[in-house]
N, C-alpha and C positions, 0 to 999 in steps of 0.2 A: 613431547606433550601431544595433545592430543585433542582436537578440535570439530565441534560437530555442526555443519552448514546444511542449508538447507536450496542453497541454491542451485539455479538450473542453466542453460544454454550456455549463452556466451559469459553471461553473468561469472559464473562457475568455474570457464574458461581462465577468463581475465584472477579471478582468487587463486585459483592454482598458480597462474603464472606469478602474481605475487609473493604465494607464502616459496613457492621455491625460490624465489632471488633474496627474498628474505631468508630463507636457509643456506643460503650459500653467500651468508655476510662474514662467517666464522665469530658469530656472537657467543658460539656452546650452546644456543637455544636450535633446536630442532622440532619444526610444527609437522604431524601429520592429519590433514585431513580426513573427516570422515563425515561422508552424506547421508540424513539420516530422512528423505525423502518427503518430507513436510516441517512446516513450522509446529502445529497441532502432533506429529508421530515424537516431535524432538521432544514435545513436552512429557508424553504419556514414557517414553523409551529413559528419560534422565528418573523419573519416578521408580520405575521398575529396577532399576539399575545399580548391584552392589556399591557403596561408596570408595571402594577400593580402586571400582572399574570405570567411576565416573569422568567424561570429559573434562579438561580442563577450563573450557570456554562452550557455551551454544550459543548461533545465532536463532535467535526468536523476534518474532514481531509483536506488535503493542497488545497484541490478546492476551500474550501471554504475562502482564507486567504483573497483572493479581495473584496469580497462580506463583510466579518466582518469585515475589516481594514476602510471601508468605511460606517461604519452603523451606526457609534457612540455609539454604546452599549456597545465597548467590553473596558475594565479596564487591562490594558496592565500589566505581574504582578511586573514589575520594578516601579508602581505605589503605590504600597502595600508594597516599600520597601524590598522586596523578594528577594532572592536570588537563583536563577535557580539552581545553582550548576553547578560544569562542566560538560554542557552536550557536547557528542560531539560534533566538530565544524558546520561537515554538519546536523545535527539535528538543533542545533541551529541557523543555515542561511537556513535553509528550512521556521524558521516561523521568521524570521525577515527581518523588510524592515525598511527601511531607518532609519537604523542602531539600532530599538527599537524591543526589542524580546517581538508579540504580543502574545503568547499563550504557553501552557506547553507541551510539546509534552509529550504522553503516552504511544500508542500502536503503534511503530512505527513496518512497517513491510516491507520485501521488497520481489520482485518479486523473486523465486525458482523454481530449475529443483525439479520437485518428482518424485520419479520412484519405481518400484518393485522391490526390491532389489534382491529376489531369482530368478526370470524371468531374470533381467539383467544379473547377474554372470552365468547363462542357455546357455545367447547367446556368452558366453565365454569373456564378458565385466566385468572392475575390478569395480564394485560400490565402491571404496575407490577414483577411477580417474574418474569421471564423463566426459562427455562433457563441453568444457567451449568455444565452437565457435559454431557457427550454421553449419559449414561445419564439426565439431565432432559429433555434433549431427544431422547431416544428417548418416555420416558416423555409427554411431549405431544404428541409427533407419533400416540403411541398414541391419548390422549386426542382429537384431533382427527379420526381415523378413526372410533372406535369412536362417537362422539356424531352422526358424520355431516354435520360441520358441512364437511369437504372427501374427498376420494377419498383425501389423502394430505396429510401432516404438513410434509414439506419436502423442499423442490427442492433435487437434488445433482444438482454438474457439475464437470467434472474440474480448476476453480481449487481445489477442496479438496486435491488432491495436497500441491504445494506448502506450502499454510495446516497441512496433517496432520503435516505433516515439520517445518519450518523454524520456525514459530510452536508446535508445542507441544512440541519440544527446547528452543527458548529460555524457555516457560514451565515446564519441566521443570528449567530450570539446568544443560542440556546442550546441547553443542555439535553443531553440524550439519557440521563439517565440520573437517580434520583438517590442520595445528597449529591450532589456536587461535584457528579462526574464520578463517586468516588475517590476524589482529589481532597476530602475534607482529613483525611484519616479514618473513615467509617469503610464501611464494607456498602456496595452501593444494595441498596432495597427494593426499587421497584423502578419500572419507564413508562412512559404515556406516547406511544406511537402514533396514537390515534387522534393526534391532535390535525387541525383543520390543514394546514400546511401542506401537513406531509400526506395527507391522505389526496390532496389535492394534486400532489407532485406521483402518485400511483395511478388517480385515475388520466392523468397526463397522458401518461406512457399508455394505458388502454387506448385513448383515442389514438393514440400515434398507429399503434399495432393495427385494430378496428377501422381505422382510417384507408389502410394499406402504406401509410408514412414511412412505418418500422413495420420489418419485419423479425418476429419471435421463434429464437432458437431453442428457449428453455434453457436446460444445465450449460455450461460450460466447464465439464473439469479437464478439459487437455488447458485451459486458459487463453487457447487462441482459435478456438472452435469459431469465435464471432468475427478474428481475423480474415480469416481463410475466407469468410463469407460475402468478404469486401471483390475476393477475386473469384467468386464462384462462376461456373459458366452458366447456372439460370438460379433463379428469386435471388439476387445478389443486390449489395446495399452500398452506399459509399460511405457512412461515416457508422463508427462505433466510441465505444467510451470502454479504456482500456488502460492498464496501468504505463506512468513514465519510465519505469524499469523496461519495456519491452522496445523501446525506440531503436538502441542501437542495433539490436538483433535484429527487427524488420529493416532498417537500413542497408545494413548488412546485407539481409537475402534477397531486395529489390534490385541494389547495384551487382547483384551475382547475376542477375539475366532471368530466374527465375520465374517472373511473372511480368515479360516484356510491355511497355505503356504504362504500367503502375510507378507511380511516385509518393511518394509518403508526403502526406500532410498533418499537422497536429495543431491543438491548441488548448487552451486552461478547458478546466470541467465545468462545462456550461451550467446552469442553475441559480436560485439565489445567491446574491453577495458576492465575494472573491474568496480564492485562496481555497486552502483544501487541508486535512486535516492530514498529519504525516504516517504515509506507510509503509512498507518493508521491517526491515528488522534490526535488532541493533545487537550489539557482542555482549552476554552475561557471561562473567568472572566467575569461575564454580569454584565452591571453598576447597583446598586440597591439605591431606597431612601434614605435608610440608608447607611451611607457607615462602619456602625459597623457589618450589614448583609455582604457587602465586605468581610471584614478585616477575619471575621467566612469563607465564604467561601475558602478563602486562605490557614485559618486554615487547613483546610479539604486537598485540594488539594496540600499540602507543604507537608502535612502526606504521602497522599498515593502517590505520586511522591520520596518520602524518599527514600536511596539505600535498605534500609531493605524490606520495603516494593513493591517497584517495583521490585526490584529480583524476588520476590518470584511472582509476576506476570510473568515476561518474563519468569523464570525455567518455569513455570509450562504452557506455551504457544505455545513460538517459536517467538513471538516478540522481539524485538531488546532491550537489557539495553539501555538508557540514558543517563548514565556517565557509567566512565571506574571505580568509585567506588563500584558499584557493583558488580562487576567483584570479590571482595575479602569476598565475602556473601555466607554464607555455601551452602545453599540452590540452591543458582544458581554452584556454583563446582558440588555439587553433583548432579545437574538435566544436565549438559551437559556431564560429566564423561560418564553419563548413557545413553544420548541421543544427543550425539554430532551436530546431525543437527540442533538443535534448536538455536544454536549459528551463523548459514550462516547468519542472518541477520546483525547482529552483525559482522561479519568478514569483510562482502559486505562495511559496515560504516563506522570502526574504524577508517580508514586511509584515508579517502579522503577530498580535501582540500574543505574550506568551500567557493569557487569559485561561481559564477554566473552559469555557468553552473551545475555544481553540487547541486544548492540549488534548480534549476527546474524552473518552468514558472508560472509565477502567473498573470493569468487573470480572467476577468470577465466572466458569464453563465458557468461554469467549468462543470457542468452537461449537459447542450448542445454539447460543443466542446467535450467531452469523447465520447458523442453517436456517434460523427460524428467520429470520430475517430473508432470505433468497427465499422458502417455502413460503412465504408471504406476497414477494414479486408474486410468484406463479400463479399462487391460489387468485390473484387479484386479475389477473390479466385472461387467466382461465374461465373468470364470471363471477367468483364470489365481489360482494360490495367491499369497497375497498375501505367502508367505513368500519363496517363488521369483522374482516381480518385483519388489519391494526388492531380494535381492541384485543381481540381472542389473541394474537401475537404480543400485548401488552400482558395478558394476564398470564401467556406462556413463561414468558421470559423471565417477570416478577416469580412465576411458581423457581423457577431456575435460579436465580438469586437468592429465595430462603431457604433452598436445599442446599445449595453451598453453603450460604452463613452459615446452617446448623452443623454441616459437616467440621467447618473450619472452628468454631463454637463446641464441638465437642470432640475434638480430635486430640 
């Protein structure tokens, strides 16, 4: 069979090293990997794609839940008779709609403060108490300037768009996106970005940049363009906001020697409210001829979703556990003992109810509406009023949403 991933470093690493120990259990199931080098390429690549030649599994992320909920390809795994397990609540209403859990969630991850831990405690800040409001972390970005210990507080780039909108309406207990998340059964219709909040939490971030607080990178498409910038040797920053997926990999190349004095520090995504809306991507089941190819596929993904086996994925990552059974896996005790940030994602999760807002927004073009959402950071930070591109990014996005319906409406 035949399985198409999207991930990357060590992440990727650690998958290969699984599905091969899983191929050499002599189940007769045999998984081959294939990288199909974006979550947004897997979507566009399973469409174009003979059904004959289709993978048997994609991993995709929550963009994509509209787009496979309405393809007819995907084999929901309550269909297989499967048994999810208990994953968390908001894990579990992140990929369910109308009340049928379509997909496995696997690498769940969520958005993180990352900082220099030796810089921080420099500028007389406890890295054990992070910032967890934006006016904290204005306030230490202060502190990090004024004490000298870097040019500028923290690295801003235009993934905060998105994180500024989507994650703090849902820690707000409000909706990003109009009926109902999308979660009613309707196809979602229109957003209102422009509301006082959020625009409030854009012109933030201007004074932080304005200020010389944060320093503005623009794009990031390497995704650690903002990293690097923590170790730069001039206009270098000490804190960023950065996915929980990336922890174990910069642990990793910190204790390699690579960028001697640096220590890694993390904590939850500073902002209104707690917690944080679930991201990475989870395993869709592709329908096959055979439905014994199925049943093998399940095989596979029942295995490595197991607590044993996902621990020892999230220890050795910074993605989030699944269920709260893993939690009792040596593997993972002993990889947060040792490396307790690798767990924020997981802390961000644990507790929060499996609500509409919390489960996030699920529409159509989800790769479109994201851009417009980072082309919004920019345009904001660049000079336009941050009152004026929210709305025009409101009425973008709404134009996006009835092009899909009518597509999907007349298809």
């Amino acid at each position: 069979m035949v399985v198409w991933h999207a991930l990357g470093n060590d992440s990727e690493q650690k998958l290969i090293e699984l599905t091969d120990r899983f191929n050499g259990l002599g189940t007769g199931v045999t998984v081959a990997l294939e990288k199909t080098g974006s979550y947004g390429a897997t979507l566009a690549l399973l469409a174009d794609t003979p059904a004959a030649d289709r993978p048997n599994a994609v991993l995709v992320d929550h963009r994509g839940i509209q787009d496979l909920a309405l393809s007819g390809l995907v084999v929901p795994p309550g269909a297989c008779d499967v048994d999810s397990g208990s994953l968390l609540p908001v894990i579990e209403a992140t990929y369910t709609l109308n009340g049928e859990l379509l997909a496995l969630p696997y690498n769940v991850s969520t958005p993180v403060l990352v900082f220099d831990e030796t810089r921080f405690a420099a500028a007389g800040l406890d890295p054990a108490n992070p910032p967890l409001t934006l006016d904290e972390l204005s306030s230490a970005s202060a502190q990090i300037v004024e004490t000298g210990v870097a040019p500028h507080g923290l690295v801003a780039w235009d993934g905060y768009g998105p994180w500024f909108i989507t994650q703090f309406n849902s820690r707000r207990g409000e909706l990003s996106a109009r009926p109902d998340n999308g979660r009613s059964g309707e196809l979602t219709t229109s957003v209102d970005f422009g509301r006082p909040e959020v625009v409030e939490s854009f012109e933030w971030l201007v004074d932080e940049v304005d200020s010389g607080r944060a320093v503005w990178i623009g794009g990031n498409a390497s995704g650690v363009d903002d990293l690097f910038r923590l170790v730069a040797d001039e206009d270098n920053a000490v804190m960023t906001l950065n996915t929980s997926g990336a922890l174990g990999d910069l642990e990793r190349l910190l204790t390699s020697g690579a960028f001697p004095g640096t220590e890694l520090g993390a904590g939850p995504l500073p902002g209104p409210g707690t917690g944080a809306l679930v991201g990475g991507g989870a395993w869709w089941l592709i329908e096959q001829p055979d439905p014994a190819d199925v049943g093998a596929t399940m095989e596979f993904l029942s295995w490595l979703n197991a607590p044993e086996q996902h621990a020892e994925f999230a220890a050795f990552t910074g993605f989030s556990p699944i269920t709260s059974a893993e939690l009792e896996q040596p593997v993972l005790v002993d990889a947060w003992a040792e490396h307790p940030e690798r767990r924020i994602a997981y802390d961000q999760l644990v507790d929060l109810p499996a609500d509409i807002p919390r489960a996030g927004p699920v529409w159509g073009a989800g790769d479109d509406i994201n851009r417009v959402m980072h082309e919004s950071m920019t345009a904001v930070v660049e000079g336009t009023p941050a009152v004026d591109q929210l709305n025009r990014a409101s009425e973008r996005v709404t134009a996006l949403l009835d092009a899909y319906a009518f597509a999907v409406h007349n298809s």
